[in-house]
Every structure is written in structure tokens, then in C-alpha cells.
C-alpha positions in Angstrom: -14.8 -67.7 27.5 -12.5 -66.5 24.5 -15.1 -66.6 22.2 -17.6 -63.8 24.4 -14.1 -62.1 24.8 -14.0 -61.4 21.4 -17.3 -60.8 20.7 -17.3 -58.3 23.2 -14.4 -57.1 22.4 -15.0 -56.4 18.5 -18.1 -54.9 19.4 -16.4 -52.0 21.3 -13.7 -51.6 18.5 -17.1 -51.0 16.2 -18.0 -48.4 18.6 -15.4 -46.9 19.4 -14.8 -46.3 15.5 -18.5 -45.2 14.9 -17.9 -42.9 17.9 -14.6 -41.7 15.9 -12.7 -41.9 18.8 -8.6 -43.2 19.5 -7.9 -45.4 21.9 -6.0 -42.6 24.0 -9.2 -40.5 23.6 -11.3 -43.1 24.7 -8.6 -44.3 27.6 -8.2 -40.8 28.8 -12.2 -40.4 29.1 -12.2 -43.3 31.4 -9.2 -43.2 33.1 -7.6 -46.1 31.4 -4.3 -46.6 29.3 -4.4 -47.2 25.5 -2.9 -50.8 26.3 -5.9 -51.6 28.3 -8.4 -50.3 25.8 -6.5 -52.2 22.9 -6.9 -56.0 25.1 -10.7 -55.2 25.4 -11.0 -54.6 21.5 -8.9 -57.1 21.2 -10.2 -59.9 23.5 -7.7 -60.0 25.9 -8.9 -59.5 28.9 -12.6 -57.8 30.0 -13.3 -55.3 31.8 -15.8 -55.8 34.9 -19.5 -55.1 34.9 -19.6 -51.8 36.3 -17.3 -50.3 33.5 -18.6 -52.2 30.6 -22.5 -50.4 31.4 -20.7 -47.0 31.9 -19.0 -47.8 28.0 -22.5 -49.0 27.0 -23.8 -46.0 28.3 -21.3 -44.0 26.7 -22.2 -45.5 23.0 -25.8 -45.5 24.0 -26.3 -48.7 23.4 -27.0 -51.8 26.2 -25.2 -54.4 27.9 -27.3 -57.3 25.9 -26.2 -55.9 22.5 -22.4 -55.8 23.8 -22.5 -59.8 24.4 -24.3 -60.0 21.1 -22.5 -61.0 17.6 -24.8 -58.7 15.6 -27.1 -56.3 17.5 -24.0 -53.6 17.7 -24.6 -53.4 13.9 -28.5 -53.0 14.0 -28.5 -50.8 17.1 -25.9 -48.5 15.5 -27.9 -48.3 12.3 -31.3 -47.6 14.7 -30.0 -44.8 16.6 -28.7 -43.0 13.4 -32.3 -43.7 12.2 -33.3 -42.1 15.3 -31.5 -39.5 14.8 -32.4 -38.9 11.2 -36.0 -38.9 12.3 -35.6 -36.4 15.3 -35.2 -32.8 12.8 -38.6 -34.2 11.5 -40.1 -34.4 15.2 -38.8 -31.5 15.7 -40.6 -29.6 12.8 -43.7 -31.3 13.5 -43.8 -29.9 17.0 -42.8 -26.2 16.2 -45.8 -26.5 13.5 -48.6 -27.8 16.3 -46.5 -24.8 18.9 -46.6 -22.0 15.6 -50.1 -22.9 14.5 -51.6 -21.6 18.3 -49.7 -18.3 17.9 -51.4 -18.0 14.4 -54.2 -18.3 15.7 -53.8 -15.7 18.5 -52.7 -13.8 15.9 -55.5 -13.7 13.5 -57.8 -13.4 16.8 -55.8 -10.4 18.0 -55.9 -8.5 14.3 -59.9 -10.0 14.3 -60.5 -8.0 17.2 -58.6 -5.3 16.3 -60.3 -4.6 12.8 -64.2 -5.3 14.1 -64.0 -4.6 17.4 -61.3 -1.7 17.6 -60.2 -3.1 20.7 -56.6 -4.0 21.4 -56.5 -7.7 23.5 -52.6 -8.4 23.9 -53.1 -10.8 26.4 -54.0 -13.0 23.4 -50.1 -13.6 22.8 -50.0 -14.4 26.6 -52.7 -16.7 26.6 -51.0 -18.6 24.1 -48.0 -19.4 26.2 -49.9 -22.2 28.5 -51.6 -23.4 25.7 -48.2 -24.1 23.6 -46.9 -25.5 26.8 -50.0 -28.3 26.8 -49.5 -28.7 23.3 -45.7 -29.3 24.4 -46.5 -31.8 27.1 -48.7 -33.8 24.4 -45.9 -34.2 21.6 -43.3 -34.8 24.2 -45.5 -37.3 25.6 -45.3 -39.0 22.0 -41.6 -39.0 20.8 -39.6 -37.0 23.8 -37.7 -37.7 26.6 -40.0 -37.8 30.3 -36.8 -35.0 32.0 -38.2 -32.3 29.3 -41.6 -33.2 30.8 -40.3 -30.9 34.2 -39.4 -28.0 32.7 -42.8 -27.6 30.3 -44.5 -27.9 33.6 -43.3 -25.7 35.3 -43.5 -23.0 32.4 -47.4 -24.2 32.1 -47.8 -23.0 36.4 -46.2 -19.9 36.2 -47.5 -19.0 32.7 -50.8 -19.9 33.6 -50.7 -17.8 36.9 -49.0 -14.9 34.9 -52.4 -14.7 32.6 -54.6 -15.1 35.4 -53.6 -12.1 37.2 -53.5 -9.9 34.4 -56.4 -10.7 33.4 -58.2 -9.6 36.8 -55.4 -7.5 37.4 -58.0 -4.5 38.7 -58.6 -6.9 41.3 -55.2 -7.2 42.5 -55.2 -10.4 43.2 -51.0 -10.5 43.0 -51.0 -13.1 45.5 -52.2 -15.8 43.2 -48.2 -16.3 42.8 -47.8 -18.1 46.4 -49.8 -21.1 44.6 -47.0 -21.6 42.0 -44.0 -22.5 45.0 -45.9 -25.5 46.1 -46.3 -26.5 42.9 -42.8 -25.9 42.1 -41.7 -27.9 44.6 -44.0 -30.7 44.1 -42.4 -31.0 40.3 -38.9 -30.9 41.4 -39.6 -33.8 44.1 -41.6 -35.6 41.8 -38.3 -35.3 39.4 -35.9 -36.6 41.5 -38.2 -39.6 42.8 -38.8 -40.5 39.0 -35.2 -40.3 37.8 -33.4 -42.1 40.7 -35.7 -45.3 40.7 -35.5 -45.3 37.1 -31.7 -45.4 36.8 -31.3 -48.3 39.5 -33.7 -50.3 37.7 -32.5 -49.9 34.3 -28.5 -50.5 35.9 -30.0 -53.3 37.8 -32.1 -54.5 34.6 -29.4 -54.3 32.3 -26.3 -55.8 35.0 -29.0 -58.9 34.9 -28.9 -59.0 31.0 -25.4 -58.8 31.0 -24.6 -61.6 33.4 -27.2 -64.2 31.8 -26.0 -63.4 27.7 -22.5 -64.4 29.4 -23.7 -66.8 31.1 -25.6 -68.4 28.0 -22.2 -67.8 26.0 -19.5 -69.2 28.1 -20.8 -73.4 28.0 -19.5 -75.1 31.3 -18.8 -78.3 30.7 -21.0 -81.0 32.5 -18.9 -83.3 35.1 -20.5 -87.1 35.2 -20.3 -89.0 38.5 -18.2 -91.6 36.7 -15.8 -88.7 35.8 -16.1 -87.3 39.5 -15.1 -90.9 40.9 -12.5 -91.5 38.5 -10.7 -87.9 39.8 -11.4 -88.8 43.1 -8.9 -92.5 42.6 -6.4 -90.4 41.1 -6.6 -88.2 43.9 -6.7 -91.1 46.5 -3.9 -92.7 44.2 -1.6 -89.5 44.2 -2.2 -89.0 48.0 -0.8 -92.5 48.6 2.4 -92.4 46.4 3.1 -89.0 48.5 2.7 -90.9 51.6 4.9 -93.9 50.7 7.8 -91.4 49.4 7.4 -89.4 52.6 8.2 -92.6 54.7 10.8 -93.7 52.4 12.8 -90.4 53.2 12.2 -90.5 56.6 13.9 -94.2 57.1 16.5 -92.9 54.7 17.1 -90.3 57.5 17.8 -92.9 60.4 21.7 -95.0 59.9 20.9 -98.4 59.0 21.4 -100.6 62.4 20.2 -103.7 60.7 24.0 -103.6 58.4 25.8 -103.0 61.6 24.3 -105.9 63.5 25.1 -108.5 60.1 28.4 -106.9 60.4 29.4 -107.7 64.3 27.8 -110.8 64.5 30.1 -112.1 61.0 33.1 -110.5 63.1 31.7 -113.0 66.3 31.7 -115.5 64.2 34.8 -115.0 62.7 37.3 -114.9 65.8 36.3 -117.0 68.3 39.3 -116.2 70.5 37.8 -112.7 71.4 35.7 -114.6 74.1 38.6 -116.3 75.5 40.8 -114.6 78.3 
């Protein structure tokens, strides 16, 4: 057990240093004293399930690499790959989003120059079609909760176009179809994130418990050890026994003395049984 003590424990210290965070900071983020921080780091004591996900959570890393010797060091350098790699992501995505509105762009001045027709519902257009384009990189590298929000701007952009597009038609009502579908994102968001979270807590409580587990060897009792415990058991019981009665007859006055006493005094003097 002192060995997945420590492990655990210098595992956190790492953290909490890559995190660049004191141990008052860190205790006063979770409620804790500084003392109680420094016997985790330092393999003193644990701390139970339920706070060692939240701190996993916290560092962003998992209960399985916590238990582990080396996977702090590898998962610390992945996530700062990670993030290293998300500004380039990020460009990628605005380029895919930019090249649609250069495109309505030259479209719009296209129309303008051979046409001599203005069509500024071009730019509009091209609001939807970034927020497919949106939904398909976030797909890819992005995180499912963004997924909501592009959504919902796809509906009521979409909507948006196709009234003014037949606005002379005045069909404003074409709005009404968006609250349905409004709702019907927002309860698919909270049905997705809630079963999600218990699974990955439940998932990663399960990790934790078999890596300590696996860690922490029991040793193996043999019968011949269990039945040589149980004689000294039987063996112990019975000397308690036999001193127990021994202080109880120590508690009673010794008749047996005083009998060997009067009868040596009857057989000393005689004349006591003579009138």
C-alpha cells in the first residue's frame, strides 16, 4: 500500500507543479489545508475516490494515469501537444469558414459587374453554409457541447434566409418551426451530457479501483498457515481460561490449611475431649 501511496502521491506533486499552483492554492480550491495536500504529495495518507477524480479532473488527466509510475509524464507532455496543435485547428477552420464568404463575395461583385443587380442575401446565405462547414470540422478535432450551439445558429440562420428570400410572400411565420427545434437541441443536450459524465465517473472510479487493486499485492494465506493460527488461537484461549480459574480460587480463603491445622491441634491435646 506505501508503494501506490507514493506513486500517487508524486504524481500529484508533478501536477500540481505543471499546474504552477502552491499547496495553499491548491488546498484552498478544494477546501482542504496545506498539511493535507503536503501527506498526499507526500504519501502519507490518500485521499478517497471521489476527490482524487475531482483532482484528476482538475489536471485533466485520468484516474488510471494517477496509479500509474509514468503516464503523468506522457499525458502531461500529450495535452501540451494538444494544445500546441489546437491554434493550427483553429486556423484551419477559419480558412474552410473565410473561403465560403470569398466566395459569396466574388459571387456578389460577379453579379454586380454583369448583371447590375445587387443580391445581399449572398452574405446571408453564407451564414448556414459556414455553420455546416462548422459542424463538419467540429465533428473532426472539437468538442461534441460546441456541436449545440452551431445548431442552433444553422435553424435560425437558415429560417432567417428563407423568409427573406420570399419575403413578398410574407411568410413570417416560418419562425414558429425554429422553437420546436430549439427545444429539441437543448433536450437532446442535456440527455447527451448527463449519461456521458456518469459513465465516464463510473468508467474511470472502475479504473481506479482495479490499478490499486493490481498495485497493492495481498498476500496469499495457505490452509497450513490458517490451521497453525487457529492452535495458537485455541492455545491462547486456554492459558486465559486456566489463569481465570486460578484467580478465582485465589479469591476463596484456603479451608483445606485450616482443616491440617485443627486436626494437628486434636492431635496434639488430647485432654480437650476429656471433662
Amino acid at each position: 500500500m506505501d508503494d501506490i501511496n507514493k506513486i500517487i502521491g508524486k504524481n500529484l506533486l508533478i501536477l500540481r507543479k505543471n499546474a504552477k499552483l502552491t499547496q495553499m492554492e491548491l488546498a484552498d480550491r478544494f477546501n482542504y489545508s496545506d498539511k493535507t495536500i503536503s501527506k498526499w504529495e507526500s504519501g502519507e495518507s490518500l485521499p478517497n475516490i471521489e476527490i482524487l477524480y475531482e483532482l484528476a479532473q482538475f489536471y485533466g488527466t485520468t484516474l488510471d494515469a494517477l496509479t500509474q509510475e509514468n503516464d503523468i509524464v506522457e499525458s502531461t507532455n500529450n495535452s501540451k501537444q494538444k494544445d500546441k496543435m489546437f491554434p493550427t485547428k483553429l486556423i484551419i477552420t477559419l480558412l474552410a469558414v473565410s473561403a465560403i464568404w470569398l466566395l459569396a463575395t466574388v459571387l456578389f461583385v460577379t453579379f454586380k459587374i454583369v448583371y447590375a443587380k445587387n443580391f445581399p442575401l449572398l452574405f446571408l446565405w453564407a451564414v448556414p453554409i459556414s455553420c455546416i462547414v462548422l459542424i463538419i470540422f467540429n465533428s473532426i478535432w472539437g468538442k461534441y457541447y460546441y456541436l449545440f450551439a452551431i445548431l442552433s445558429a444553422l435553424i435560425w440562420s437558415t429560417l432567417a434566409c428563407v423568409h427573406l428570400q420570399l419575403i413578398q410572400y410574407n411568410i413570417w411565420i416560418i419562425y414558429i418551426l425554429g422553437i420546436p427545434l430549439q427545444v429539441a437541441i437543448i433536450l437532446w443536450a442535456a440527455l447527451i451530457k448527463k449519461p456521458r459524465n456518469s459513465k465516464k465517473k463510473k468508467r474511470k472510479f472502475d479504473q481506479a479501483d482495479k490499478a490499486i487493486e493490481k498495485s497493492v499485492k495481498k498476500p496469499k494465506t495457505n490452509k497450513k498457515d490458517k490451521s497453525k493460527k487457529n492452535v495458537d488461537i485455541f492455545n491462547i484461549w486456554n492459558k486465559k481460561k486456566s489463569s481465570n480459574i486460578e484467580e478465582t480460587t485465589n479469591d476463596f480463603p484456603d479451608l483445606s490449611s485450616d482443616s491440617d491445622e485443627s486436626n494437628k491441634k486434636n492431635q496434639n491435646d488430647p485432654n480437650d475431649y476429656i471433662d
